[in-house]
ChimeraX commands (.cxc) that place a marker at each C-alpha (Angstrom):
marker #1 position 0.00,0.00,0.00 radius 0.5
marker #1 position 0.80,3.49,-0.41 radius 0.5
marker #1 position 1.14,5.72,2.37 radius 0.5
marker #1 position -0.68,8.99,2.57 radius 0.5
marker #1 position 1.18,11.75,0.88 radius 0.5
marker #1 position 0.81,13.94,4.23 radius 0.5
marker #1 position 2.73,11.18,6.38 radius 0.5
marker #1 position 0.05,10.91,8.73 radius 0.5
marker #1 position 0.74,8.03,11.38 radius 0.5
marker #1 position -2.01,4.93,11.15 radius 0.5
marker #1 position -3.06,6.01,8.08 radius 0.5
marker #1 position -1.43,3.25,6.37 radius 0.5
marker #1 position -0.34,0.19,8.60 radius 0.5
marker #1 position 3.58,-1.03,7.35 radius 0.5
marker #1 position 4.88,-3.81,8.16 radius 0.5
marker #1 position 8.85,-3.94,9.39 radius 0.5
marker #1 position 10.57,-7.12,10.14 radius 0.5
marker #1 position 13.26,-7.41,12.93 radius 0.5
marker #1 position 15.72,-5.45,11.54 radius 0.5
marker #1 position 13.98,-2.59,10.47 radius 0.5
marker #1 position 13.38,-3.34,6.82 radius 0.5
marker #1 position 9.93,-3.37,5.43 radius 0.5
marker #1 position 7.88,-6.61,4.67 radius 0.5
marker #1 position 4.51,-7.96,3.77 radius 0.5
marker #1 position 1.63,-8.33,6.17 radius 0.5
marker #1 position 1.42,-11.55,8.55 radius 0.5
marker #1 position -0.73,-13.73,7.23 radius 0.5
marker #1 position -4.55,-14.03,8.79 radius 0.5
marker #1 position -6.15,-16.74,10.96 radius 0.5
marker #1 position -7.34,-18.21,8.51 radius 0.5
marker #1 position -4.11,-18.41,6.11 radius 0.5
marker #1 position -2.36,-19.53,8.85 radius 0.5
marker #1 position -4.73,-22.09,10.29 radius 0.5
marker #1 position -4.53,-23.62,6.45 radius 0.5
marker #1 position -0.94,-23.52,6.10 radius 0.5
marker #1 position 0.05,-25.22,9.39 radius 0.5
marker #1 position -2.65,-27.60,8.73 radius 0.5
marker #1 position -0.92,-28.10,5.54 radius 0.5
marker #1 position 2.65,-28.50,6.88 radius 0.5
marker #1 position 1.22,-30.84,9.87 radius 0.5
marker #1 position -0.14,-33.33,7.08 radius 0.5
marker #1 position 2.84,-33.21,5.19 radius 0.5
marker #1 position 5.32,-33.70,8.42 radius 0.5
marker #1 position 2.83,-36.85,9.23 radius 0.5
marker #1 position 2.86,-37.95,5.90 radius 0.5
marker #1 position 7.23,-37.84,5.92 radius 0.5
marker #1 position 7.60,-39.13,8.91 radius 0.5
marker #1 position 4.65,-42.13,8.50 radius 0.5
marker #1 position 6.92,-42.48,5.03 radius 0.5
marker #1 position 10.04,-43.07,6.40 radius 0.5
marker #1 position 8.67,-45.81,9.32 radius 0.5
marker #1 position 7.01,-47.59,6.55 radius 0.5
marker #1 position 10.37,-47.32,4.32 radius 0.5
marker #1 position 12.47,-48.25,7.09 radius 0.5
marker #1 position 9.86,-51.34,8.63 radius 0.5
marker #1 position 10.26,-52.37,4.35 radius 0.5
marker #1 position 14.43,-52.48,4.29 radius 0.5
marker #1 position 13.94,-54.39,7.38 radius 0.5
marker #1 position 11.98,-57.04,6.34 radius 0.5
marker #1 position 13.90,-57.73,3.29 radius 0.5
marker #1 position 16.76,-57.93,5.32 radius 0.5
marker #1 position 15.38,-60.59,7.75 radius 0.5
marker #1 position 13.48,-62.16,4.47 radius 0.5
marker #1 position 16.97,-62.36,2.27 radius 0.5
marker #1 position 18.62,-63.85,5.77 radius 0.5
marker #1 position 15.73,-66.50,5.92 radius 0.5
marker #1 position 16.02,-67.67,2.20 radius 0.5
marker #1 position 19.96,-68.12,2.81 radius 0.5
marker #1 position 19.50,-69.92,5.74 radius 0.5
marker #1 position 17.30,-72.09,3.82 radius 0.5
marker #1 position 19.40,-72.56,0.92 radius 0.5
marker #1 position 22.21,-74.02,3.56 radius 0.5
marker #1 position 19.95,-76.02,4.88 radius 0.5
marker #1 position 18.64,-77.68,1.50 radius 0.5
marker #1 position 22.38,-77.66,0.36 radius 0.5
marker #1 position 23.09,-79.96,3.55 radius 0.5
marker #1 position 19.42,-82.27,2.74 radius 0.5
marker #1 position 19.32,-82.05,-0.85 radius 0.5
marker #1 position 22.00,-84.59,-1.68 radius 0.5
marker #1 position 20.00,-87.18,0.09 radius 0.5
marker #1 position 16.64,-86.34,-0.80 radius 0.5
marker #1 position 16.10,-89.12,-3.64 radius 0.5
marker #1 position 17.76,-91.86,-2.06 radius 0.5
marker #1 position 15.78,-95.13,-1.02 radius 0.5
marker #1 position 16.36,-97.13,1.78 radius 0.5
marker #1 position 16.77,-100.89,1.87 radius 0.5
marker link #1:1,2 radius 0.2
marker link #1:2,3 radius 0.2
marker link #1:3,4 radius 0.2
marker link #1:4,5 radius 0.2
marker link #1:5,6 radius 0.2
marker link #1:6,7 radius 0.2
marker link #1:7,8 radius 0.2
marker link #1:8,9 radius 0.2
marker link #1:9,10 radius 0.2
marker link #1:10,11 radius 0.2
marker link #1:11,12 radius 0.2
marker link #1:12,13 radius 0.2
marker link #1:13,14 radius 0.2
marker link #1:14,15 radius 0.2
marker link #1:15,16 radius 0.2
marker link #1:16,17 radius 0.2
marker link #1:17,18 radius 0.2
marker link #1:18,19 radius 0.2
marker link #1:19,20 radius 0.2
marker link #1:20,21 radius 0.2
marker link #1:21,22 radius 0.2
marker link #1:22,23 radius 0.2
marker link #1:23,24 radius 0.2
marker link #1:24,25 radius 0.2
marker link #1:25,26 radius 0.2
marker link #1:26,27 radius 0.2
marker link #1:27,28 radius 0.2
marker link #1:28,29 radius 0.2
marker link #1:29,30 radius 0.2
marker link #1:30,31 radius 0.2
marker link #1:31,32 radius 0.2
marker link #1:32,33 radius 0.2
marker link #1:33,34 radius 0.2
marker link #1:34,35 radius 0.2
marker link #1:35,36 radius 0.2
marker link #1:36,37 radius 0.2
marker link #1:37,38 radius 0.2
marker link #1:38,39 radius 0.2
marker link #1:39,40 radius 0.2
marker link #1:40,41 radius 0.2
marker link #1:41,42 radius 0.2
marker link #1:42,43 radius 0.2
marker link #1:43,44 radius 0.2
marker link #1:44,45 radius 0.2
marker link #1:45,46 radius 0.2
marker link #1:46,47 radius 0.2
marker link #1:47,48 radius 0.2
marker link #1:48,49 radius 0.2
marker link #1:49,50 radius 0.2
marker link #1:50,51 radius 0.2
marker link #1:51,52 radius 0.2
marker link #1:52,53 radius 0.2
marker link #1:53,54 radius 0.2
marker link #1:54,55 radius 0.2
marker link #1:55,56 radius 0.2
marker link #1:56,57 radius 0.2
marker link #1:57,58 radius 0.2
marker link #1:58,59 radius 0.2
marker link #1:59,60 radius 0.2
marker link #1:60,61 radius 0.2
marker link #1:61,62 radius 0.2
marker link #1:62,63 radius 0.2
marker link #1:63,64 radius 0.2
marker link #1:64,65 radius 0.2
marker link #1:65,66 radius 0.2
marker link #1:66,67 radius 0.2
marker link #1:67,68 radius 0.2
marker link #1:68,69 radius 0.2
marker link #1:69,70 radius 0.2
marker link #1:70,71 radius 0.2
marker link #1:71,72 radius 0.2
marker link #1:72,73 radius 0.2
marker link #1:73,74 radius 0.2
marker link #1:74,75 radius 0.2
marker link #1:75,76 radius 0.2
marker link #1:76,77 radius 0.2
marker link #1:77,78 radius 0.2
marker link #1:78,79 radius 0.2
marker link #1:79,80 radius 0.2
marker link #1:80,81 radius 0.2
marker link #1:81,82 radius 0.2
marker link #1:82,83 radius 0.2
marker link #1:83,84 radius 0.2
marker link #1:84,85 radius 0.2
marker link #1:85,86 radius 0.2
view
């Protein structure tokens, strides 16, 4: 906005940010009510992201473990699977 040409104070409100320098009015309730709504979901959404991500890496860890351990084992049975007795 402009201010008035006679300087008047309040006739114009101006908006200065901590070091003097002017900015652009805060946001209103109702801006700011949407935006930290908006940040909240997204922070939730990140952090529900990387517990799923990490829970995943896991699991193929223990899964990839599982299948060598079985692969021993059958490597150890295997040979003597077909044979017959007697």
């Amino acid at each position: 906005m402009d201010a008035a040409p006679d300087g008047r104070a309040g006739a114009h409100p101006v908006w200065e940010d901590g070091r003097g320098r002017l900015t652009a009015a805060p946001p209103s309730s109702t801006e700011a009510a949407i935006e930290s709504g908006a940040l909240g979901t997204a922070a939730a959404a990140t952090l529900a992201g990387l517990v799923f991500g990490g829970g995943a890496v896991v699991h193929c860890r223990l899964d990839r473990r599982r299948i060598d351990g079985w692969g021993s084992e059958w490597d150890r049975v295997g040979p003597d699977w077909g044979h017959k007795t007697g």
